[in-house]
C-alpha positions as semicolon CSV with decimal commas, in nm:
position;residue;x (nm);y (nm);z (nm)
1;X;-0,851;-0,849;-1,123
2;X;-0,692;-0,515;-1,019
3;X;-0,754;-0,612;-0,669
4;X;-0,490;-0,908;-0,714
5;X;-0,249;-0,742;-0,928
6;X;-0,225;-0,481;-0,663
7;X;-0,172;-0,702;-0,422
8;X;0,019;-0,960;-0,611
9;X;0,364;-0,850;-0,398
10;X;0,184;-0,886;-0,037
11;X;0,075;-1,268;-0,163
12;X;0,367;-1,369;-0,278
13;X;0,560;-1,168;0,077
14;X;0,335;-1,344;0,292
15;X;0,313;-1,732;0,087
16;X;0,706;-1,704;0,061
17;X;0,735;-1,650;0,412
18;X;0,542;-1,925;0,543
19;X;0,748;-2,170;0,255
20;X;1,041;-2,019;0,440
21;X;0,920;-2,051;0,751
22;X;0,869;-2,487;0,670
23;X;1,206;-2,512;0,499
24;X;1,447;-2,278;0,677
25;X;1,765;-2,468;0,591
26;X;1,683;-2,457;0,227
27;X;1,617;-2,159;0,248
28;X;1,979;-2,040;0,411
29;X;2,148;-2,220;0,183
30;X;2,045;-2,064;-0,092
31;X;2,073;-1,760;0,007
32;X;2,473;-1,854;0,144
33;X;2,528;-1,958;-0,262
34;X;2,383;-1,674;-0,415
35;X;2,434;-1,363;-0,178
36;X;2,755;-1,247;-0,025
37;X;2,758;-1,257;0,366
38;X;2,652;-1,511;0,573
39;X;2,283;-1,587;0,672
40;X;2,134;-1,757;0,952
41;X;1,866;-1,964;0,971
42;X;1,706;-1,768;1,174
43;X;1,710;-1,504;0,956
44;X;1,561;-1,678;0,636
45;X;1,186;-1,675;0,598
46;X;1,182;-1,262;0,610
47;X;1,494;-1,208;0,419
48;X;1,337;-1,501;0,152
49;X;0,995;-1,348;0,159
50;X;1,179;-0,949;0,122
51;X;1,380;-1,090;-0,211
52;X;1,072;-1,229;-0,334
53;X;0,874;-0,916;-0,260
54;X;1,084;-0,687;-0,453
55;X;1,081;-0,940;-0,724
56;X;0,731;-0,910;-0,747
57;X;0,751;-0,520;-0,734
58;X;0,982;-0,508;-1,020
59;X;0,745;-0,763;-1,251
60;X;0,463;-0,567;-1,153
61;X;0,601;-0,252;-1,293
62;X;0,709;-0,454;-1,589
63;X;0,442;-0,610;-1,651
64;X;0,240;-0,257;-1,625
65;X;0,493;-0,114;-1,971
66;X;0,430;-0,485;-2,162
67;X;0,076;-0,399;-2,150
68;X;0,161;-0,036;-2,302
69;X;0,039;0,133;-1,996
70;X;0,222;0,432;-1,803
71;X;0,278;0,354;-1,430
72;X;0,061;0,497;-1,158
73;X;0,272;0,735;-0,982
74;X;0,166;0,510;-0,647
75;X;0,331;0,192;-0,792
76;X;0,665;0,409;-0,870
77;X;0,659;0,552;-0,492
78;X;0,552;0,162;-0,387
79;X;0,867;0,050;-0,589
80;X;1,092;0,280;-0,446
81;X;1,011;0,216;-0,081
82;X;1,008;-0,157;-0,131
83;X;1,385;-0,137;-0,286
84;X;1,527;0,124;-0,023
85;X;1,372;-0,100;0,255
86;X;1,409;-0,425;0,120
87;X;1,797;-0,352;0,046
88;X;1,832;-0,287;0,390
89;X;1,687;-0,563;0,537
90;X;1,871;-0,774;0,305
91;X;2,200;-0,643;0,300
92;X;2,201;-0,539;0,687
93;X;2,061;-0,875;0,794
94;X;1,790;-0,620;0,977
95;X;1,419;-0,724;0,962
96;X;1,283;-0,429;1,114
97;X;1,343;-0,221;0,736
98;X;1,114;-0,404;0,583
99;X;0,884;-0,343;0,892
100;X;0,861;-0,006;0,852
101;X;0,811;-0,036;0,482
102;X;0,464;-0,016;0,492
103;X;0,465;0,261;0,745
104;X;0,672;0,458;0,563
105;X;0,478;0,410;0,231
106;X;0,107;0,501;0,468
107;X;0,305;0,820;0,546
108;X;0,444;0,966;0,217
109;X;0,070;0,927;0,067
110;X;-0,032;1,097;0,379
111;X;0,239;1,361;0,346
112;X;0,146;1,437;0,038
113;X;-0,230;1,458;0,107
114;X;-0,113;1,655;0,408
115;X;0,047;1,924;0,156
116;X;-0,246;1,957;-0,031
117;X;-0,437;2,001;0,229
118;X;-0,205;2,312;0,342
119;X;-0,140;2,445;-0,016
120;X;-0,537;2,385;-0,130
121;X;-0,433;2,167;-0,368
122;X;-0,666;1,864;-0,360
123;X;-0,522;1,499;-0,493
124;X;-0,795;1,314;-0,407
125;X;-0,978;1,511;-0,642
126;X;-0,661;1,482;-0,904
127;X;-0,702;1,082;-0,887
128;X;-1,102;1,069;-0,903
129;X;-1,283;1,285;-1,097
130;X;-1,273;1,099;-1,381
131;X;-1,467;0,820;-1,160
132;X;-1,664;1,024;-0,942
133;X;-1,828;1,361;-0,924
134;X;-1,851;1,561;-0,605
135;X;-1,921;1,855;-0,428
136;X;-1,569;2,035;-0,351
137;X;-1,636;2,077;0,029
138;X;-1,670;1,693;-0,075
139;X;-1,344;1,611;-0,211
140;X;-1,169;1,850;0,073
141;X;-1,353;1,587;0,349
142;X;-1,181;1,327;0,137
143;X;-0,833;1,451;0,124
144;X;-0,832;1,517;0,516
145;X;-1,007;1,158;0,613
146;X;-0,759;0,940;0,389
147;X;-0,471;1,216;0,495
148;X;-0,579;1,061;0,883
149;X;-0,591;0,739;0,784
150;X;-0,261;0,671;0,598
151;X;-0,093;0,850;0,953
152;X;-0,346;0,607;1,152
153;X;-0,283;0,294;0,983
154;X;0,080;0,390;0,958
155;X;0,139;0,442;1,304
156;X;-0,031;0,061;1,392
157;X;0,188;-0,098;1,144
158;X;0,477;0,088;1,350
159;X;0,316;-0,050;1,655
160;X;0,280;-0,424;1,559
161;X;0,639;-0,436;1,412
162;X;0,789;-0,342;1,736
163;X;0,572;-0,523;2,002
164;X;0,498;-0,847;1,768
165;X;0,703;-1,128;1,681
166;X;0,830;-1,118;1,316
167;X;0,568;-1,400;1,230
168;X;0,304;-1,224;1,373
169;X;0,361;-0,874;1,195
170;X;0,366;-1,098;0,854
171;X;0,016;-1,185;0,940
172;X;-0,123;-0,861;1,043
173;X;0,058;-0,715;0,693
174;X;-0,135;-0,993;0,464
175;X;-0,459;-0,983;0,655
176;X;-0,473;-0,699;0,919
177;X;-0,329;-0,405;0,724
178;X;-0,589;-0,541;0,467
179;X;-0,877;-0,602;0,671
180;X;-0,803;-0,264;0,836
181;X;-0,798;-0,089;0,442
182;X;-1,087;-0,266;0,385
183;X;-1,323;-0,201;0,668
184;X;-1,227;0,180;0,596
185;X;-1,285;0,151;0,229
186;X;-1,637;0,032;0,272
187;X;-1,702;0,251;0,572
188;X;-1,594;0,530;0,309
189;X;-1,770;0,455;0,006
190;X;-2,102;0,437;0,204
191;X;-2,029;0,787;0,361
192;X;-1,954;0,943;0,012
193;X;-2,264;0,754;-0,153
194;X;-2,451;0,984;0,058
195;X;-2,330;1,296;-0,120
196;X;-2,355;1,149;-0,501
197;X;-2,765;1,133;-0,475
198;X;-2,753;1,488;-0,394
199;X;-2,496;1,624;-0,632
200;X;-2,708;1,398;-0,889
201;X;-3,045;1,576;-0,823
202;X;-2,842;1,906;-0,807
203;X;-2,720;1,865;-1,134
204;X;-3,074;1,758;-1,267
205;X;-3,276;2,041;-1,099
206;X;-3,037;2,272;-1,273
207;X;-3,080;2,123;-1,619
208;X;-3,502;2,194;-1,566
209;X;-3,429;2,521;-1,486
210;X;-3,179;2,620;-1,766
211;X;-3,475;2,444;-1,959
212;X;-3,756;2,571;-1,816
C-alpha cells in the first residue's frame, strides 16, 4: 500500500499522458480556457500529464496531514522539485523541466548523502535504525552505495531526456526509472541480509557471555 501511495504521482504522470496523448485537441482546449497563453497541440499530453502530476503531489501531502501524520522530509523535497519544475514546464511551454525533475530530485538525495559522507554524518543510518540494525562500517557502505546510485540513476534519466523522444522518456520514467530502483533495491537488500545474520549471532554470543 505504501508502494502505491508513493508512487501514486508517477501513475497518474504517466496514465494522463497517454489520455493526452489519444485526445490531444481536448486536451489543448482546455488548457487554452483555463491557462493564460496559448498551447499547442503538440504540446499537450506532457504539459496535461505535468498539471496532473503536481496535483497529485499536493493531495499526497494532504492527504499525509488528514491522516494526522508529519511529512517525510523526502515528500517535502519531492514536492518542491515537482512545483519548481513543473511551473516551468508549464508556464515556459518547455518540456525538458519536467525532464530533469527526476534528475534533479536523484541528485539532492545524493548531495545530501554525499555531505554526510564528507562530514561523517550518516543518514542512511538516521532513516533506518528503527527498521534495521547494523554494523556501522555497515551503514557507512550504505550511505556511499545509494550516494552512487542516486548520481547513477540521475545521470541516465539526464541521458534519456535528451536523446529520447518525449514519449519515450515517459516510459522509461513509469517503468525504467522503476525497474532500474527496483533491480537495485533487491540487489541491495540481499547484500545487506548478509550482514544481519552476523550482527544477530554477535549480539547473541555477547548476551552468553555477559551471562556466562
Amino acid at each position: 500500500m505504501k508502494l502505491l501511495f508513493d508512487l501514486f504521482p508517477v501513475i497518474l504522470f504517466f496514465a494522463s499522458f497517454k489520455f493526452a496523448s489519444a485526445n490531444p485537441q481536448a486536451c489543448t482546449d482546455v488548457l487554452n480556457a483555463c491557462l493564460p497563453g496559448s498551447f499547442d497541440v503538440a504540446q499537450a499530453a506532457i504539459l496535461t500529464a505535468t498539471i496532473v502530476a503536481i496535483a497529485a503531489s499536493l493531495v499526497q501531502v494532504l492527504i499525509v496531514f488528514l491522516r494526522g501524520e508529519k511529512p517525510e522530509p523526502m515528500l517535502w523535497i519531492s514536492l518542491g522539485v515537482i512545483l519548481v519544475f513543473g511551473s516551468l514546464t508549464i508556464f515556459l511551454h518547455n518540456a525538458m523541466f519536467i525532464k530533469w525533475k527526476p534528475t534533479i530530485l536523484y541528485w539532492i538525495f545524493g548531495s545530501i548523502l554525499f555531505y554526510g559522507i564528507l562530514t561523517g554524518k550518516n543518514f542512511m543510518t538516521m532513516l533506518l535504525k528503527k527498521q534495521l540494525t547494523l554494523p556501522k562500517d555497515c551503514w557507512d557502505t550504505t550511505q556511499k552505495i545509494w550516494c552512487i546510485f542516486f548520481a547513477f540513476v540521475g545521470a541516465v534519466n539526464l541521458a534519456v531526456a535528451y536523446l529520447c523522444s518525449t514519449e519515450t522518456w515517459v516510459n522509461f520514467k513509469m517503468f525504467g526509472l522503476l525497474g532500474i530502483t527496483l533491480v537495485f533495491t533487491l540487489g541491495f537488500g540481499v547484500w545487506m541480509a548478509k550482514h544481519l545474520p552476523e550482527q544477530k549471532q554477535k549480539t547473541s554470543e555477547n548476551e552468553n557471555h555477559e551471562n556466562a
